[in-house]
TIDRENTOR-262074 format. One record per residue (C-alpha): residue in one letter; x, y, z. Coordinates in steps of 0.2 Angstrom, whole numbers, plus 2048, in hexadecimal, padded with zeros to 3 digits. Each point is the difference from the previous one (the first is absolute). Layout:
N
> type / xx / yy / zz
> a / X / Y / Z
...
***
This chain:
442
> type / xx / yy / zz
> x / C72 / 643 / F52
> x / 80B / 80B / 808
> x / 805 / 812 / 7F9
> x / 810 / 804 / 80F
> x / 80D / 7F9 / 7F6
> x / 7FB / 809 / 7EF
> x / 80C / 811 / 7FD
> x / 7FF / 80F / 7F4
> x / 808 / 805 / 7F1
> x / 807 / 80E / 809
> x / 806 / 7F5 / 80F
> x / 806 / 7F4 / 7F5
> x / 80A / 80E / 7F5
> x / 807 / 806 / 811
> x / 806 / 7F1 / 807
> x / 80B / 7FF / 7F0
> x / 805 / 811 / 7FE
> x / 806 / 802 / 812
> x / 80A / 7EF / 803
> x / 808 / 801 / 7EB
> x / 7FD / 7F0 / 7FE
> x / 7FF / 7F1 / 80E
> x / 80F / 7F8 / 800
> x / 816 / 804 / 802
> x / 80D / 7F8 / 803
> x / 808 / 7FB / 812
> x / 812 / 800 / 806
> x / 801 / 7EF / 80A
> x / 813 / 803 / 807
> x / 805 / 80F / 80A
> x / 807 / 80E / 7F6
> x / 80A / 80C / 80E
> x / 813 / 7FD / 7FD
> x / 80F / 7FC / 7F5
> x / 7FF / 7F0 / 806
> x / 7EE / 7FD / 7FB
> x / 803 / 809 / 7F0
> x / 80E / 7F3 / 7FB
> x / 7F7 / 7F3 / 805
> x / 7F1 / 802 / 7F6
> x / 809 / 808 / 7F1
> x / 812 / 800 / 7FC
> x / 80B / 7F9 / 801
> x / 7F6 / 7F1 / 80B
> x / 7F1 / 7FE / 7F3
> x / 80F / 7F8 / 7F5
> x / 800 / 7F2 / 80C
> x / 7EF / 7FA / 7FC
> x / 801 / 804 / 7EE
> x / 80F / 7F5 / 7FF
> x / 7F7 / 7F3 / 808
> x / 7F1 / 801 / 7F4
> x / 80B / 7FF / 7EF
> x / 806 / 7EF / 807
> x / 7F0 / 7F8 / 803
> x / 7F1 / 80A / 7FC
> x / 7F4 / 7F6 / 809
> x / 808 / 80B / 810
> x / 7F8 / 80F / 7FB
> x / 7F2 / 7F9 / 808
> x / 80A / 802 / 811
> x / 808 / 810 / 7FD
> x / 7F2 / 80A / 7F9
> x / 7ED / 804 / 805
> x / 7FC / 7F5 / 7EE
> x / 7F9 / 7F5 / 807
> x / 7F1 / 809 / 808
> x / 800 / 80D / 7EF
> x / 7EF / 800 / 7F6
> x / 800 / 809 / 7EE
> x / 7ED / 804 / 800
> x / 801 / 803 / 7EB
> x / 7F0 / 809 / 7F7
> x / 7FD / 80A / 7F0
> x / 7F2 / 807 / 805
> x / 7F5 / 7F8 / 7F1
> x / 7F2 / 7F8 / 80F
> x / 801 / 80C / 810
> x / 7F1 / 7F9 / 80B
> x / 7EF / 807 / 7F8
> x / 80B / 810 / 7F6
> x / 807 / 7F6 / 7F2
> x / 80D / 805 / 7F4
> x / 808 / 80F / 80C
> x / 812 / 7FE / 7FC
> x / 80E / 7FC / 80B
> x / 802 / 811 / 809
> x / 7ED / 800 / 805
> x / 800 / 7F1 / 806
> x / 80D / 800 / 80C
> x / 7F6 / 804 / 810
> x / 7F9 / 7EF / 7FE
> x / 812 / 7F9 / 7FF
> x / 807 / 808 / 80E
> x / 7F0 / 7FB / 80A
> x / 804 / 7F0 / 7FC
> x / 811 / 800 / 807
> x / 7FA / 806 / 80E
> x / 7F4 / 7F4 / 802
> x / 810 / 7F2 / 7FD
> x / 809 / 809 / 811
> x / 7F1 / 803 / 80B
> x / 7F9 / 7EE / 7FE
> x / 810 / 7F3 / 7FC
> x / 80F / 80B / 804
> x / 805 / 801 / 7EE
> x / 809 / 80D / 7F9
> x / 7F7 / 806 / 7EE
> x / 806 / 80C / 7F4
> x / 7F3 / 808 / 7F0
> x / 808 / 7FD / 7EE
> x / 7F3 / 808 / 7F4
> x / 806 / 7FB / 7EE
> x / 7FE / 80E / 7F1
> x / 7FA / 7F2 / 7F4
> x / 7F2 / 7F4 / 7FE
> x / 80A / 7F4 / 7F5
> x / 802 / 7EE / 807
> x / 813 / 7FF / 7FB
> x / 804 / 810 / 805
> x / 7F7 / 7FE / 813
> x / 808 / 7EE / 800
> x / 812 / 807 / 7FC
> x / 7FE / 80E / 80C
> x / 7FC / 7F7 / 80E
> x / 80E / 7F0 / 7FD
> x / 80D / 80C / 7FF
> x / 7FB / 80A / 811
> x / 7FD / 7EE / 807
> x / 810 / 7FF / 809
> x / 7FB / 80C / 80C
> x / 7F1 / 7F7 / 804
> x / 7F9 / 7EF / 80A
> x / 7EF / 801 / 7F7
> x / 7F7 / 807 / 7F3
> x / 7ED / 805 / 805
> x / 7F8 / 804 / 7ED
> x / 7F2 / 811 / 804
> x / 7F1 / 806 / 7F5
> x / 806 / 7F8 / 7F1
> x / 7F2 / 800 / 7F3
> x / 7FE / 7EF / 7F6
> x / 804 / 7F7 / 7F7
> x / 80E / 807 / 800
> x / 802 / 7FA / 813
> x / 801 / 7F0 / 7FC
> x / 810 / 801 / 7F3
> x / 807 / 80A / 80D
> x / 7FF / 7F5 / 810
> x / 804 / 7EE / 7F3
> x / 80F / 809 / 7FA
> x / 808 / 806 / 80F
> x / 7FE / 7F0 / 80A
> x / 808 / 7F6 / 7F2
> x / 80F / 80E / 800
> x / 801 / 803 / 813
> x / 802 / 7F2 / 80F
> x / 7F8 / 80D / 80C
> x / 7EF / 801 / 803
> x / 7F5 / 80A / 7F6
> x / 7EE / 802 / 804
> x / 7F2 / 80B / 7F7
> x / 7F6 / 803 / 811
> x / 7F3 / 807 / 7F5
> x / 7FD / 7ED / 7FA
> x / 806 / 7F6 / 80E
> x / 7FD / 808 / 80F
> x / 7EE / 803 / 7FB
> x / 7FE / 7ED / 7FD
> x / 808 / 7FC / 810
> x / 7F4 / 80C / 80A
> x / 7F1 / 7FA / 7F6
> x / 803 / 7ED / 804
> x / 803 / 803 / 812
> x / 7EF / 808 / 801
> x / 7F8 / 7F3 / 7F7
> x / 809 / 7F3 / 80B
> x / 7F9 / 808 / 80E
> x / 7EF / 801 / 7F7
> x / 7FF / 7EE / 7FD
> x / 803 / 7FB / 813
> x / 7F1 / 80C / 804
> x / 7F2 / 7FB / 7F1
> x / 805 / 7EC / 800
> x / 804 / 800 / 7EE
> x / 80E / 7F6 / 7F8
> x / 80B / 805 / 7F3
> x / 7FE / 7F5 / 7F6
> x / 7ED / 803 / 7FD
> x / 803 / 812 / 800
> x / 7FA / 809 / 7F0
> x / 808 / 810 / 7FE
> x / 7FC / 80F / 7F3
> x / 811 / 80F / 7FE
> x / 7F9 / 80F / 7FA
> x / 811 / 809 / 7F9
> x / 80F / 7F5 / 7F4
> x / 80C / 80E / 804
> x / 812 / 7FD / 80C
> x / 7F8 / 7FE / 810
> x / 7F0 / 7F6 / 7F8
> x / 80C / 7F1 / 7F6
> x / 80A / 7FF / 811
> x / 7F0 / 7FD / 80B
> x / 7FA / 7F3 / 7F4
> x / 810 / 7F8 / 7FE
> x / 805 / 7FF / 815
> x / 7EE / 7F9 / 7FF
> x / 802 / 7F4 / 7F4
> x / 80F / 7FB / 807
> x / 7F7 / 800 / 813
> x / 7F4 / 7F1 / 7F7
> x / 7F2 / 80D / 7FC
> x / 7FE / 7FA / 7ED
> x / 7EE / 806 / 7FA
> x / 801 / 811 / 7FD
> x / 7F9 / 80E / 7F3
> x / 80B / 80E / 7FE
> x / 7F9 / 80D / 7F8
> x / 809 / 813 / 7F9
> x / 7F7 / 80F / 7F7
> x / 7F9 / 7F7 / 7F1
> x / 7F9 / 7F2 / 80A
> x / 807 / 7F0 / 805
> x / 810 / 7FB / 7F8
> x / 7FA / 7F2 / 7F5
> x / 80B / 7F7 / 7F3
> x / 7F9 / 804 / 7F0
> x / 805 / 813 / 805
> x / 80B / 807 / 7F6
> x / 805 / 80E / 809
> x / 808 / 7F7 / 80E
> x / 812 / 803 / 805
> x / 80B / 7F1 / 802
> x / 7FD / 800 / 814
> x / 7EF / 800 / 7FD
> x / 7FE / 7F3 / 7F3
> x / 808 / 7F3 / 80D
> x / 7F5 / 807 / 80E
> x / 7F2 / 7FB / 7F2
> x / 806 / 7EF / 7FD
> x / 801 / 7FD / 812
> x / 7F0 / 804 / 803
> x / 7F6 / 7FA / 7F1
> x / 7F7 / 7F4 / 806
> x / 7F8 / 80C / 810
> x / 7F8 / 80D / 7F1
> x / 7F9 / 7F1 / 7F6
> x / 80C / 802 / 7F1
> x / 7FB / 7F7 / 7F2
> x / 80F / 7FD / 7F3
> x / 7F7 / 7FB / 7F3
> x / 7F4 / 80E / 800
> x / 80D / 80B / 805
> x / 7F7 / 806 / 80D
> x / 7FA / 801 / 814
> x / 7F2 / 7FD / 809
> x / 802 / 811 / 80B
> x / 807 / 810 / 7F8
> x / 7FC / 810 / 80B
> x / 804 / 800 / 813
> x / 7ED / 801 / 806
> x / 7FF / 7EF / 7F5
> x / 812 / 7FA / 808
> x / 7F8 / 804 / 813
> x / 7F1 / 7F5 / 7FF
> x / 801 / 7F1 / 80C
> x / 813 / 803 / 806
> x / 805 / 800 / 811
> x / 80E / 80F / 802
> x / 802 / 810 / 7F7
> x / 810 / 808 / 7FE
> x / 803 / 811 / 7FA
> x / 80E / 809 / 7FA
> x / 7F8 / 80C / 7F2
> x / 7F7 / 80F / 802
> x / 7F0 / 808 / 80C
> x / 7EF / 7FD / 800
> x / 800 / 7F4 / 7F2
> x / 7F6 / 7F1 / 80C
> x / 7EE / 802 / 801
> x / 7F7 / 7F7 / 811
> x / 7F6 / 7F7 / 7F0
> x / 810 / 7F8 / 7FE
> x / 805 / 7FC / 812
> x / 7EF / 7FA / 800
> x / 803 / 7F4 / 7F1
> x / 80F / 7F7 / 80A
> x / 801 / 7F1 / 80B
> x / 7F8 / 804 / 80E
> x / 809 / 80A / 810
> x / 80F / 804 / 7F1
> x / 811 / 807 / 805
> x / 804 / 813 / 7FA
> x / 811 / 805 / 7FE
> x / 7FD / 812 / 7F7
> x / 80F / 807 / 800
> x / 801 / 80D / 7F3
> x / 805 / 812 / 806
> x / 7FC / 80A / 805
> x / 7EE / 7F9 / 7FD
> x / 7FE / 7F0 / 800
> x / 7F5 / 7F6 / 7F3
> x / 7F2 / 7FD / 80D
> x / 7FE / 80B / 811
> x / 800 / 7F2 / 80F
> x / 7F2 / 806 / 806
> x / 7F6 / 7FC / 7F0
> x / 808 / 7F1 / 7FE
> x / 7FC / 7FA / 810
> x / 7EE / 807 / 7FD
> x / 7FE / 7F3 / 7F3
> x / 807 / 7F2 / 808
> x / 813 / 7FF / 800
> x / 806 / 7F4 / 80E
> x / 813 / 80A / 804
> x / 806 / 811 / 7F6
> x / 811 / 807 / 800
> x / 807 / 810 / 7F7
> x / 80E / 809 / 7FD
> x / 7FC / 80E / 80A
> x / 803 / 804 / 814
> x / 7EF / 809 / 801
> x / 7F7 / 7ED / 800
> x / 806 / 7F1 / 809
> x / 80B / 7F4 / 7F8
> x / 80B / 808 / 7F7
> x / 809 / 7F8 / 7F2
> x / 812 / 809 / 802
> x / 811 / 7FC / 7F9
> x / 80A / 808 / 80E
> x / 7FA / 7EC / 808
> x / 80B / 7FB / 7F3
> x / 810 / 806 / 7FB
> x / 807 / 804 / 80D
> x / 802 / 7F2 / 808
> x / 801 / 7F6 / 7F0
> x / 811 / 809 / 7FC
> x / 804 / 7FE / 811
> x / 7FF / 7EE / 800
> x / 80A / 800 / 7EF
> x / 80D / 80C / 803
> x / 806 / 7F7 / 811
> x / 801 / 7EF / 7F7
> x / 808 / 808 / 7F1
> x / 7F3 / 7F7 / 7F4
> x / 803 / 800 / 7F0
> x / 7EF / 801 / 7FA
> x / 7EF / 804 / 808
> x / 7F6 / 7F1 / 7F9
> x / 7F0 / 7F9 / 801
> x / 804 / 7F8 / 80E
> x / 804 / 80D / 80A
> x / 7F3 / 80A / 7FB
> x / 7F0 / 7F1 / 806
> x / 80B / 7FF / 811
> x / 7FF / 814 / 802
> x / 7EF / 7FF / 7FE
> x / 7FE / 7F1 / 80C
> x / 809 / 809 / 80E
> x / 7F7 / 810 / 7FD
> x / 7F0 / 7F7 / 801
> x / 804 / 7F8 / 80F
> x / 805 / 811 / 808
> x / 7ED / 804 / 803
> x / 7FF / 7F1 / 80C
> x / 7F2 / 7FF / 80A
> x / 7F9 / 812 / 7FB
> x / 7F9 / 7F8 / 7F2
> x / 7F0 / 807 / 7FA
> x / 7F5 / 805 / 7F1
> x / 804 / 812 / 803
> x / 815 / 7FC / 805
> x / 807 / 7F2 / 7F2
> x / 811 / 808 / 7FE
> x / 80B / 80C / 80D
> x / 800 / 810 / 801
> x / 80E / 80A / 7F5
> x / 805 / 808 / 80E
> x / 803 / 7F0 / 808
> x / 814 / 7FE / 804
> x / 801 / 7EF / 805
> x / 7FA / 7F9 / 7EF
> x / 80F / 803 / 7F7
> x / 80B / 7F6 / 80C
> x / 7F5 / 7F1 / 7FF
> x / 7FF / 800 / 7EC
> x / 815 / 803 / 800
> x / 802 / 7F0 / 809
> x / 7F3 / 7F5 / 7F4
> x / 806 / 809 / 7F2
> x / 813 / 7FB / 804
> x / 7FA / 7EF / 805
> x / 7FB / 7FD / 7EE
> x / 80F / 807 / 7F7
> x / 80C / 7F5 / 80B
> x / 7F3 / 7EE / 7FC
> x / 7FF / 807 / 7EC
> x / 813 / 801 / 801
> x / 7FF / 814 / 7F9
> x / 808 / 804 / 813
> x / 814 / 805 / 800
> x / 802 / 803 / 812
> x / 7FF / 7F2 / 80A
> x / 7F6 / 80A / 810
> x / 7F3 / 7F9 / 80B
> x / 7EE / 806 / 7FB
> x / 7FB / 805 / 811
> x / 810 / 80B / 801
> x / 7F8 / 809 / 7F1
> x / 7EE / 803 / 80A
> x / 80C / 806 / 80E
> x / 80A / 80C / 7F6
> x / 7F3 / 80A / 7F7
> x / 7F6 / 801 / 814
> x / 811 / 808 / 807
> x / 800 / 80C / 7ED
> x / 7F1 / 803 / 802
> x / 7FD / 805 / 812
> x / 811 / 80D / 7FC
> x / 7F8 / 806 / 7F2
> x / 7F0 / 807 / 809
> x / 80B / 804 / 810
> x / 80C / 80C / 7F6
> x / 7ED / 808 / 7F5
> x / 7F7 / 802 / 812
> x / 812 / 80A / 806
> x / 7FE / 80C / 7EF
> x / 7F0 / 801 / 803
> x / 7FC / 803 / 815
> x / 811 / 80C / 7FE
> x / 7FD / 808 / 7F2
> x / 812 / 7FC / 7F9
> x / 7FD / 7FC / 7ED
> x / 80F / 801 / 7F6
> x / 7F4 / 80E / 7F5
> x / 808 / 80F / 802
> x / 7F5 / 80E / 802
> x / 80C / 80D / 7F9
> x / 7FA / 805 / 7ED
> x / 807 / 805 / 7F3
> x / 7FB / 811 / 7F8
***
């Protein structure tokens, strides 16, 4: 485990403090003359406008739209902090609009909602929507994520994505695509135990199910999620019904077979966890199939260190952390998901889409593959490219595409974003020419 990467309270405090926040707004035209001033504003802005109110599709052409991204929160499930609010939890927002520019070109924008009713965050975001080519759903808590993310893609024909969910599933599968090449084992046989049944944990199990992965345990707080619960939400209840017959559920009896998650671990192959630290002993690594797979990825700690799961026999472990190796990191993800979507102007991010992301960014790792390197590196700008291309290869053969483009024109746009991106940070950076002005206010 390395410690270099790790940072302070104070440095992280700092960091903040210094830059106000980690993102602005760029001027892409000139701006030195009456001319350019006309052009941009009036009276030639009318033109376009003009254009647009004929056939709106052509706001598309005339305006950055198409490569806009509402990243929407109301701050009811910031990473490990919870119920923070909206204002608190804009950091994470604008980190992950900046995450959007740095690694598919994507221009983000934070909209943290004062309300935590389903309606009211629905009707918020469809009437800002004309500004936007995406939606990307953020620390949302559920269930209430669910309504949120049903309702908007039955109101909107963008794409609208809760990266909480999906992108997690995505990165999950590629890993354990990858982990199947390297352990011999077939999905089919696979028998899988979730510890978690919140947004991320339903999404997992469902992009597995969908994968062909179909016995698997999923288990929350209480224990696993059987049917004759009656404290189950309507999301959980169909996970339950699902999955009935992997926890031995008897309906006449009313009961299962397996009810806590030591009892749910016994004799299954992968373990995958999305709940909270320290809760897997090596007992119950022990107690699996043997050399099991270990995705612990609760933060900050994770269920099971890797280095005690590996003591008592696990086969390949992944986190969520960058301090161990394979890291399980949505920044794989999104990025190139929208990408892929936003160039093809998809309608819909679909399930098809979402299996061909994480194809593409399992395939990414090529012939690095190893127990200790099953999925990229975060860091790792040429993913995003290849999982834009799959991803728009999807839409256009499910018929959600509404630009008719060539796919690899898609892996060969977000390259040329991407390498301007990081060109136009290093200049900042190596000339010391951030738009943060150092003059403050007193």
């Amino acid at each position: 485990m390395s410690s270099g990467n790790r940072v302070s309270r104070e440095e992280a405090l700092d960091f903040h403090k210094q830059s106000r926040g980690k993102i602005e707004i760029f001027s892409r035209t000139p701006l030195d003359d009456t001319r350019d001033l006309s052009l941009a504003y009036t009276p030639g802005v009318a033109e376009p406008c003009k254009e647009i109110h004929k056939d709106v599709s052509k706001v598309y052409e005339y305006t950055n739209k198409g490569n806009m991204v509402a990243v929407v929160t109301d701050g009811s499930a910031v990473l490990g902090l919870g119920d923070i609010g909206p204002e608190a939890g804009l950091p994470v927002m604008e980190g992950k609009c900046q995450l959007f520019k740095a690694f598919a070109g994507v221009d983000a924008f934070p909209i943290c909602v004062s309300t935590k009713d389903v309606d009211d965050i629905v009707d918020t975001v469809v009437n800002i929507s004309p500004t936007f080519g995406g939606i990307n759903l953020e620390d949302i808590s559920a269930p209430r994520c669910f309504e949120v993310e049903r309702k908007l893609k039955e109101k909107l024909n963008i794409p609208v994505f809760h990266d909480d969910q999906h992108g997690t599933a995505v990165v999950v599968l590629a890993a354990l695509i990858n982990t199947l090449k390297l352990t011999g084992r077939q999905k089919e046989d696979l028998k899988v135990v979730i510890s978690g049944a919140g947004a991320a944990s339903i999404a997992v199990f469902k992009i597995l199910y969908s994968y062909g992965v179909k016995d698997i345990v999923i288990t929350d707080s209480r224990g696993v999620i059987c049917p004759s619960r009656s404290d189950l939400n309507s999301v959980k209840r169909e996970a339950a019904k699902l999955t009935e017959k992997s926890m031995g559920y008897d309906s006449e009896k009313n009961t299962c077979s397996v009810m806590s998650l030591a009892e749910a671990m016994v004799g299954r192959d992968v373990f995958i966890g999305l709940s909270k630290g320290g809760i897997v002993t090596k007992e119950m690594v022990k107690s699996m199939n043997p050399e099991p797979i270990i995705f612990a990825m609760a933060n900050p700690d994770p269920e099971i260190l890797p280095e005690d799961a590996i003591s008592a026999g696990a086969g390949v472990v992944a986190t969520g952390r960058s301090d161990y190796p394979n890291q399980i990191n949505n920044v794989l993800g999104f990025p190139g998901i929208f990408r892929g979507a936003l160039d093809c102007m998809a309608s819909d991010i679909n399930e098809e889409m979402k299996l061909a992301a994480a194809n593409a960014l399992a395939e990414s790792v090529g012939d690095r593959l190893s127990k200790e390197f099953i999925i990229p590196n975060p860091l790792d700008i040429t993913v995003a490219p290849r999982v834009a291309e799959a991803v728009c290869r999807a839409a256009i053969a499910t018929g959600v595409a509404q630009n008719n483009i060539k796919p690899e024109s898609v892996r060969d746009r977000a390259e040329c974003l991407i390498k301007k991106t990081h060109e136009l940070m290093k200049k900042y950076v190596e000339n010391e020419t951030t738009a943060v002005c150092n003059v403050y206010l007193h």
